[in-house]
C-alpha angles and dihedrals in degrees: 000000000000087000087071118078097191123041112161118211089196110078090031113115126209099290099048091049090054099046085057086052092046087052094055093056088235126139120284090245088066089079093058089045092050086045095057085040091056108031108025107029084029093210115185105201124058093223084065100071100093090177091069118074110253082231078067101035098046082055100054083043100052084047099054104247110162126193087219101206101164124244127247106233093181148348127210115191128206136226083243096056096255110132126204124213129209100209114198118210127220081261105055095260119126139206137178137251133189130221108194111182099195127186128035078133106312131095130292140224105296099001100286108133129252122239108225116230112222124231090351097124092214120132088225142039103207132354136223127221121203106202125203117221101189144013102270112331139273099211094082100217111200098211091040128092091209090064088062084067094060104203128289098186150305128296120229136229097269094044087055101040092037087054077073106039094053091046091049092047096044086054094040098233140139141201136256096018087050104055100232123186118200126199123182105213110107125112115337135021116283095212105049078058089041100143101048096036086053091051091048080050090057092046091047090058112028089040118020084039103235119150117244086227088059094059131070124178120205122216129179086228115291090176103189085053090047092063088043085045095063091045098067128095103220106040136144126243100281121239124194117202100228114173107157135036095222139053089234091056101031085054094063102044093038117027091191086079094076087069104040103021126193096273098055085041093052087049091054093050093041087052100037108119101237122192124235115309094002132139132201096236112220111202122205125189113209110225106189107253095349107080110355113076115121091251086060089050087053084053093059091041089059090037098048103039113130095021105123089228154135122230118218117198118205121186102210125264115228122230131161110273101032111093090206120118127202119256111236110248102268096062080050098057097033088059080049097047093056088048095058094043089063089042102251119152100247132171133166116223123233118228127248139191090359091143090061097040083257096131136104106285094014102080101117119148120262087215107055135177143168106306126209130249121287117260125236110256116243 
């Protein structure tokens, strides 16, 4: 161990952190004890850690062992209360990460209404947060600001789960007696990062204590990964970037189409294996008098039927460099309003944190530089 400079607790499960307790030659309940000290009390030195003799912590230390919990660089806070959150990585790369308190009476992520807590003082009821998978994003987008970034690499288990535990602990909160949401749906694609974004999964809930049915990743439609994705036993709610009723118009807004085209992805969402009560949750993004006429709702009605699914509408959310305008709000809720007739689970979501380039397709990093070139996809 002491050949490698850099070993990250965070990141580690339960088995790698007891094979480090069994080197050191320390008790079994260590690992529990390293565990709470990681993941639930979120401690980011290793000196820190008072339950730990200082005999155990002056090794790991010696040895340069890091907890690794990554640093907030900046935050920038919204009008509506989001907050986004500038994460910087061991190596200097960054990434950003969303808090969205939701409730308090107004309206929640995706529609769904918030319960009100009574005499809590608290200003919300429950929070969102928006996780990042990778620096910047390969699927190239037309209509997102990530995708300007191109990608520089993958995150690993520790940077995705660590995006939660330094928000948490900058808002000094805790699940579950803080109801926390995650969605996976910040910059990159979490399937093209799928090993290492499952593992992060299994940390999030076994460790940091958040419940699988609290958490939805959303892919563009890696379908191999779709089909791995249903087999596993601890999984999010799964979400499908949509964005177009047809193969002509999906393969320009999202070139990812020309190798898994909508066929092969609507095959992958009609045969997913969903839990009791679940929906595969099909997201659309309205691109003013590109994809949102009513004729092009009738098209997602006939694509989609069958499908047991919710639909999520977003309006798009502006940004420099996208040549995309938002569509005004009839033509929104006339493309909803087809949806419903025909039955169809449709919301519209809200926006939040727009005004800080917060909001779904405008996370791009403060702090850029050259990125590399894009991989090939598998």
């Amino acid at each position: 161990m002491a050949d490698n400079p850099q070993i990250t607790l965070l990141g580690m499960d339960r088995a790698e952190l007891a094979a480090l307790v069994s080197e050191a030659d320390e008790p079994a309940y260590r690992t529990q004890q390293l565990a709470e000290a990681i993941y639930r009390q979120r401690i980011d030195s290793l000196d820190q850690i008072s339950t730990l003799p200082g005999s155990f912590r002056n090794r790991l230390i010696e040895q340069q062992v890091q907890v690794g919990l990554p640093r907030i660089e900046r935050r920038f806070v919204s009008q509506d209360g989001t907050v986004r959150y500038l994460v910087l990585l061991a190596d200097g790369q960054s990434v950003e990460t969303v808090w969205m308190p939701e409730g308090d009476g107004g309206e929640a992520v995706d529609g769904m209404e918030a319960e009100a807590l009574p005499d809590s003082g608290r200003k919300w009821d429950r929070s969102t947060i928006c996780v990042s998978s990778q620096v910047g994003c390969a699927v190239d987008c037309q209509f997102c600001l990530t995708a300007l970034l191109g990608v520089k690499r993958n995150l690993t288990p520790g940077e995705i789960a660590g995006q939660v535990c330094v928000v948490l602990k900058d808002q000094k909160v805790s699940p579950p007696q803080d109801r926390i949401n995650l969605v996976f749906m910040g910059m990159g694609e979490p399937f093209l990062n799928y090993e290492n974004f499952m593992k992060a999964v299994r940390l999030l809930v076994q460790e940091v204590g958040i419940a699988e049915s609290r958490m939805t990743v959303s892919t563009a439609g890696i379908v191999p990964r779709i089909y791995d994705f249903g087999l596993e036993n601890i999984r999010p709610k799964l979400a499908i970037s949509l964005n177009a009723p047809n193969d002509e118009l999906r393969s320009q807004l999202m070139p990812l189409n020309r190798k898994w085209n909508l066929e092969k992805l609507i095959a992958a969402a009609r045969e997913f294996p969903l839990r009791t009560r679940e929906r595969v949750t099909f997201e659309y993004v309205l691109l003013n008098g590109v994809n949102d006429s009513v004729g092009h709702a009738r098209e997602i009605v006939e694509l989609i039927r069958g499908v047991k699914a919710r639909v999520n509408l977003i309006a798009f959310n502006p940004g420099p460099g996208v040549e995309y305008s938002t569509p005004p709000e009839d033509r929104v809720a006339a493309f909803r309003q087809v949806l419903v007739n025909a039955g169809i689970l449709a919301f519209v979501r809200r926006p939040r944190g727009r005004d800080i380039y917060a909001a779904c397709g405008q996370l791009k990093r403060t702090v850029e530089t050259a990125t590399a070139s894009v991989p090939s996809l598998p």
